[in-house]
C-alpha positions in Angstrom: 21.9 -19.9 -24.0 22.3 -23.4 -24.3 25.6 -24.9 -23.5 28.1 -27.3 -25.3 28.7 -30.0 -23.3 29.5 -33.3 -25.2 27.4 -36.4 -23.5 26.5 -40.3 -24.2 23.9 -42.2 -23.0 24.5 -43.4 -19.5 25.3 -46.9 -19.8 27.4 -49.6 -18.2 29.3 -52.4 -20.3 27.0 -50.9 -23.3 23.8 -51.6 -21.5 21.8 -48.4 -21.1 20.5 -47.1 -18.1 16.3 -47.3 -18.2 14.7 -44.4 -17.8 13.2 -44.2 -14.9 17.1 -44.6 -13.5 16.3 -45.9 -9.4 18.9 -45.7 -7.2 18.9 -46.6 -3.8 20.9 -48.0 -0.8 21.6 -46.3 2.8 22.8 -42.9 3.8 26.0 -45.0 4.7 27.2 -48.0 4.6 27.9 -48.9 8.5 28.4 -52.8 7.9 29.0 -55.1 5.5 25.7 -56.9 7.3 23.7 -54.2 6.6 24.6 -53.4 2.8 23.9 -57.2 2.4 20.4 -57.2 3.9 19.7 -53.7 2.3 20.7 -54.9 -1.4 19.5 -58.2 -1.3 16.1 -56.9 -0.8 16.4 -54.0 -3.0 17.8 -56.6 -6.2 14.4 -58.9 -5.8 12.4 -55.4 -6.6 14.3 -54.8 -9.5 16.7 -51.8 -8.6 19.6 -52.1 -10.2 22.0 -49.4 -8.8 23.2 -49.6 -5.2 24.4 -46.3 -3.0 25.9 -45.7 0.2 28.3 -43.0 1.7 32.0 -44.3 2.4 33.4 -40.9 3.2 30.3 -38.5 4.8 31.1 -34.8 4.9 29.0 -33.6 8.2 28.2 -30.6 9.0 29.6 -30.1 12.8 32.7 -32.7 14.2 32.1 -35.4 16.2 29.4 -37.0 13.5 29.5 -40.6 12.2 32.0 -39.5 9.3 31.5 -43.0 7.5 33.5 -45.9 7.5 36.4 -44.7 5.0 37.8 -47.3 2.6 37.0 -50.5 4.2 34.0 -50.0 2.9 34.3 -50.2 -0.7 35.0 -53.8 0.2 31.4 -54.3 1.1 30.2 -52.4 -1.8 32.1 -55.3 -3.3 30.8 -58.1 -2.0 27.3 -56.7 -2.3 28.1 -56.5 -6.6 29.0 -60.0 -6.6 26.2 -61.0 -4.2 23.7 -59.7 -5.9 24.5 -58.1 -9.2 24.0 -54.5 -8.4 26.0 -52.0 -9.7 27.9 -50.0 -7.1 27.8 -46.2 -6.4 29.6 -43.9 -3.8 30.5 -40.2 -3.5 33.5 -38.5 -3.9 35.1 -35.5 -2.7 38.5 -35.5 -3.3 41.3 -36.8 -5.7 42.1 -40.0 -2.3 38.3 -40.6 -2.8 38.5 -40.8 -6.3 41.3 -43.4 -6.4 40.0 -45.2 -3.9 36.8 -46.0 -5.4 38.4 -46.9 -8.9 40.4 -49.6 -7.1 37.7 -51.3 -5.3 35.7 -51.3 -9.0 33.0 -48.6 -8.0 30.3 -48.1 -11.2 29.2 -44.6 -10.5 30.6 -41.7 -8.8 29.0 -38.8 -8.0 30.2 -35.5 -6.6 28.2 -34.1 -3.5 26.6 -30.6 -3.1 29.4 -29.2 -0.5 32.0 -30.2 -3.0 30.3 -29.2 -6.5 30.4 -25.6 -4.5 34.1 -25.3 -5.0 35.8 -25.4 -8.4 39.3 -25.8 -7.2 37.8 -29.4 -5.8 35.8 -30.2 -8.6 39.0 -29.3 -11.0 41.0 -31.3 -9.2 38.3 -34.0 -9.5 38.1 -33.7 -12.9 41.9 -33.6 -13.6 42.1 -37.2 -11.9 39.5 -39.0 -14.2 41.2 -38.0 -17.5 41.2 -40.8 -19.3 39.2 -42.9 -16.6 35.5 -44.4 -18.8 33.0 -43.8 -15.5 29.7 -42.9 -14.9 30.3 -39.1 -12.8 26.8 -37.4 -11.7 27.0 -34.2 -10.4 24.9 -32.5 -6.9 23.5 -29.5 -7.4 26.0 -26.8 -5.1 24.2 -26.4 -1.8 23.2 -22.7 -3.1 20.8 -22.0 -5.6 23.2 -21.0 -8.5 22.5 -22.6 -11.8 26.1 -21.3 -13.3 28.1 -23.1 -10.6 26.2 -26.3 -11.5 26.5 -26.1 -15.1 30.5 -25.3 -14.2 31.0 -27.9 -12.5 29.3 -30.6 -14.9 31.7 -28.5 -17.8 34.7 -29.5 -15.5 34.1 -32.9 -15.5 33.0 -33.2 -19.1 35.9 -31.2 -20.2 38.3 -33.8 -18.6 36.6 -36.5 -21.3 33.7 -38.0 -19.2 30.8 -37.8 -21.5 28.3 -40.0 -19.2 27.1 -37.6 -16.7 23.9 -36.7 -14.8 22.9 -34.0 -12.6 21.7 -34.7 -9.1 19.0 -32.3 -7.5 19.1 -32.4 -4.1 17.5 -29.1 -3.5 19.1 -25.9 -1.7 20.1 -24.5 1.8 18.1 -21.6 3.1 18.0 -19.7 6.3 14.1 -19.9 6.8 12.3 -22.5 8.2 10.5 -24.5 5.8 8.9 -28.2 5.3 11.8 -29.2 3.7 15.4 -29.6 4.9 16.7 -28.6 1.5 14.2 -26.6 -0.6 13.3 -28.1 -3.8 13.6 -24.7 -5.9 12.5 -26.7 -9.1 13.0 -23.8 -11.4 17.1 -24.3 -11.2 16.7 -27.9 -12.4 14.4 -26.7 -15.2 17.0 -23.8 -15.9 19.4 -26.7 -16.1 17.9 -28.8 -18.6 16.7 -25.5 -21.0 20.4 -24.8 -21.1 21.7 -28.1 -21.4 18.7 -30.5 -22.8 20.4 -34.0 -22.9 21.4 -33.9 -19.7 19.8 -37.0 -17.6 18.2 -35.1 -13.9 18.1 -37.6 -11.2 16.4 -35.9 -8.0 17.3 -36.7 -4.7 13.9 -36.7 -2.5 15.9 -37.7 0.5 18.1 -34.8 1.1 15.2 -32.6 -0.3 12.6 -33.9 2.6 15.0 -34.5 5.1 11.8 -36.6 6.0 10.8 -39.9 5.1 6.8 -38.6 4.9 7.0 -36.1 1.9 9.1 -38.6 0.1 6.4 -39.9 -2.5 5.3 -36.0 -3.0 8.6 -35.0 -4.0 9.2 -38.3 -6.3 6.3 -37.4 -8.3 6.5 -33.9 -8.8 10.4 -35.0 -10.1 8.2 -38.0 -12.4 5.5 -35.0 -13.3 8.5 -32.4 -14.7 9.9 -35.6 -16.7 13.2 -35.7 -14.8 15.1 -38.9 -15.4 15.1 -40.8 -12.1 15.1 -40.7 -8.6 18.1 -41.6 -5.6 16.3 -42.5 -2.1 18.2 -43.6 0.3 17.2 -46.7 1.9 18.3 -49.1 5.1 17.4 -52.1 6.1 16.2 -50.8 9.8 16.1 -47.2 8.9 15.6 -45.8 12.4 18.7 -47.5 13.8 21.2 -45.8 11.0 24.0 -44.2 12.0 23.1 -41.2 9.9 20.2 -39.4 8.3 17.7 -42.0 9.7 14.6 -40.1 9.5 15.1 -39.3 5.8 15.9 -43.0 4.9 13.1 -45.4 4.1 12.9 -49.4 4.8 12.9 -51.2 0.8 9.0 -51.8 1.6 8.8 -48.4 2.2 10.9 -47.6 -1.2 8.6 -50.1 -3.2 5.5 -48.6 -2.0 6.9 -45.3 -3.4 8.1 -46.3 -6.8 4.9 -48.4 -7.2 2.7 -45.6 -6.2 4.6 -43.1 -9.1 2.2 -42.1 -11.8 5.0 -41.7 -14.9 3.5 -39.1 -17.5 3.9 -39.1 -21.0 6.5 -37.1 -22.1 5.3 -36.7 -25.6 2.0 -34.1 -26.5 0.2 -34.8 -29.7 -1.6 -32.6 -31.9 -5.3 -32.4 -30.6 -3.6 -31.4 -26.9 -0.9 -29.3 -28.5 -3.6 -27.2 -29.6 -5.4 -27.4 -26.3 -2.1 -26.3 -24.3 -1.4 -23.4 -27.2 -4.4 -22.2 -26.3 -4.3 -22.5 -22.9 -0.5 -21.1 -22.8 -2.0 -18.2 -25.3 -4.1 -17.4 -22.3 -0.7 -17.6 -19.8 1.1 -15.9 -22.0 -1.9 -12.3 -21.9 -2.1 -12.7 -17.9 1.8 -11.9 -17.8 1.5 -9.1 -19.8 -1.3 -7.7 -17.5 0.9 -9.2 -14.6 4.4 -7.2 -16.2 2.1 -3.5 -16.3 1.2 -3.8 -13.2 4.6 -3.7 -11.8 5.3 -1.2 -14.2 2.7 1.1 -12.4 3.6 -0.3 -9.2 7.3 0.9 -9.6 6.2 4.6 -10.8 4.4 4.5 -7.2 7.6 3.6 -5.9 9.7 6.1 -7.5 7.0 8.8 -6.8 7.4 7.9 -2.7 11.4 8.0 -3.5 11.2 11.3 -3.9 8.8 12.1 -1.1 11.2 10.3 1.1 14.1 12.3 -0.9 12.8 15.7 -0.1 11.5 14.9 3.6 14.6 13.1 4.3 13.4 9.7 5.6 14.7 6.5 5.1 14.5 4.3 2.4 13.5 1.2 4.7 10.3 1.5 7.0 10.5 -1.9 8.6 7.1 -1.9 10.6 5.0 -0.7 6.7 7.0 -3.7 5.1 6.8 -6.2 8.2 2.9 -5.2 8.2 2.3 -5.3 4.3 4.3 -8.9 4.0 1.7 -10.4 6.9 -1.4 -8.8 4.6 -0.2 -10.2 1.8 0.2 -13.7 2.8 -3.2 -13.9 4.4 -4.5 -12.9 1.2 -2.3 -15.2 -1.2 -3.5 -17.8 1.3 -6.8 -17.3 1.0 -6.6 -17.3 -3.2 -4.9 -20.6 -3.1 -1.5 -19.6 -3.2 2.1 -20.8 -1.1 3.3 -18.8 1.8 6.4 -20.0 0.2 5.8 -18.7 -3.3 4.2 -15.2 -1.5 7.2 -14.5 0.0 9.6 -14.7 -2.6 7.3 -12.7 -4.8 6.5 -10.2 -2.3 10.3 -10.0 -1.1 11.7 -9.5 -5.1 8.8 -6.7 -5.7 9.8 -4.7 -2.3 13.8 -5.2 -3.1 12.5 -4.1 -7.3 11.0 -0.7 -5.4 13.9 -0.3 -2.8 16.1 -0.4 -5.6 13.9 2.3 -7.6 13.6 4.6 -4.5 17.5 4.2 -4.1 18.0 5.8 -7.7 15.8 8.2 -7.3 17.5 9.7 -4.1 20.8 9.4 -4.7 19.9 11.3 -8.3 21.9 14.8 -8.7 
């Protein structure tokens, strides 16, 4: 279903935002030194939107929790320095007031509070009839509807430039990534709401400067609008987030490494792809029967379980088939990450089969 959700170009003063949008500036702001020496640098290479964390929600106490208010005075003196336009997050209705004093461009609203809709409402309720740029994180859970609710939010208080920020997901297993990327909820994003500008978040998706490129391209290769890396001026010294934060050499080597795609197919590869898709489209067929058949195995040990009275979960047959798998996705070119997803929804698919069939009068 695609959803109503009124938008206009993201612009400022009229003048449209280029696609691809770069925005880029430290973690947080820690001095008004530092902000200087990070946007001068980052205004000779063309970026024109500057970023940095007044207010930082941590996860445990005792964290640098930013600077607070003070500043947003730096983030002006770095506009009239240099020309940039000025970005912060927001998480509350003080936040929110605070940065419309002190002239910020763009506000965005961060993952921990796009994960609560009495915040967001009240957000949203204090911008009514305020003309700002508002982008919106992804919640820190993979949940696609919480997202799109808390973009609605914001649009239904009359802001109609918006973007979504993906900053990937929490998980409970280790991965390579501190926040996994989980690209199919962007995607499920923009099918249901098509104009609405992506800008991924590579930093708080690596949680490592070293797979920052990787991530910036795959975001380029799916066509998304724009990318948000944070960037400091002697990234190893910041007071938070340093190993995800890259030095404005390090950013330009990024953005001039990119390879942008064309986003437009014409008629000689249409026909190539239709093919090719044609093809796709027969392997999931083939793919859907055999989980068919798969499942009719499953019911069919239900009921030996059913009339032998064992339990539905054998932990050491799933622990062992899970290892087997892997080594053999593995070996056929496929992610450990993908195998065990796949292999974890087809064994909850046949618990849930061999539950019906003995609990069934």
């Amino acid at each position: 279903m695609v959803i109503d959700v009124e938008l206009e170009p993201l612009s400022i003063e009229g003048n449209l935002f280029t696609k691809p949008i770069f925005m880029a500036g430290p973690c947080s702001a820690e001095s008004e030194e530092q902000l200087l020496c990070t946007a001068v640098s980052l205004a000779e290479m063309g970026i024109k939107i500057f970023r940095a964390g007044i207010w930082k929600p941590r996860t445990r106490p005792n964290a640098f929790e930013g600077v607070g208010s003070v500043g947003l005075q730096w983030l002006q003196t770095v506009k009239k320095e240099t020309g940039l336009l000025i970005a912060t997050e927001v998480a509350n209705v003080k936040h929110v007031y605070e940065a419309l004093k002190y002239g910020i461009d763009i506000i965005w609203i961060g993952a921990r509070t796009s994960a609560n809709p009495f915040a967001v409402q009240d957000i949203a309720d204090s911008l009514r009839g305020v003309n700002i740029p508002v982008m919106v994180k992804n919640p820190i859970n993979p949940d696609v509807d919480l997202w799109i609710g808390a973009i609605e939010r914001i649009n239904n208080a009359g802001i109609k430039r918006m973007a979504a920020i993906h900053r990937g997901f929490s998980s409970y297993d280790k991965t390579l990534y501190r926040n996994i990327p989980q690209w199919q909820v962007p995607i499920e994003l923009r099918r249901r709401i098509p104009e609405m500008p992506i800008i991924t978040d590579p930093s708080h998706i690596c949680g490592n400067r070293e797979f920052l490129y990787d991530i910036s391209q795959k975001a380029m290769d799916l066509n998304f609008d724009g990318l948000i890396i944070e960037t400091h001026c002697n990234p190893d010294k910041a007071l938070s987030d340093a190993a995800q934060q890259v030095t404005p050499d390090g950013l330009k080597a990024i953005i001039d490494k990119l390879i942008l795609r064309d986003p437009e197919v014409n008629e000689e590869l249409m026909l190539t792809m239709a093919a090719l898709r044609d093809e796709i489209d027969k392997l999931d067929d083939r793919i859907i029967n055999l989980l068919e058949e798969r499942m009719h195995v499953s019911e069919r040990i239900g009921n030996y379980k059913k009339e032998n009275n064992i339990t539905i979960l054998q932990t050491k047959r799933w622990d062992d088939m899970l290892k087997n798998r892997l080594r053999l996705g593995t070996r056929k070119g496929l992610s450990e990450e993908f195998m065990i997803k796949l292999f974890r929804s087809i064994h909850q698919e046949s618990i849930n089969h061999q539950t019906s069939v003995m609990n069934k009068e």
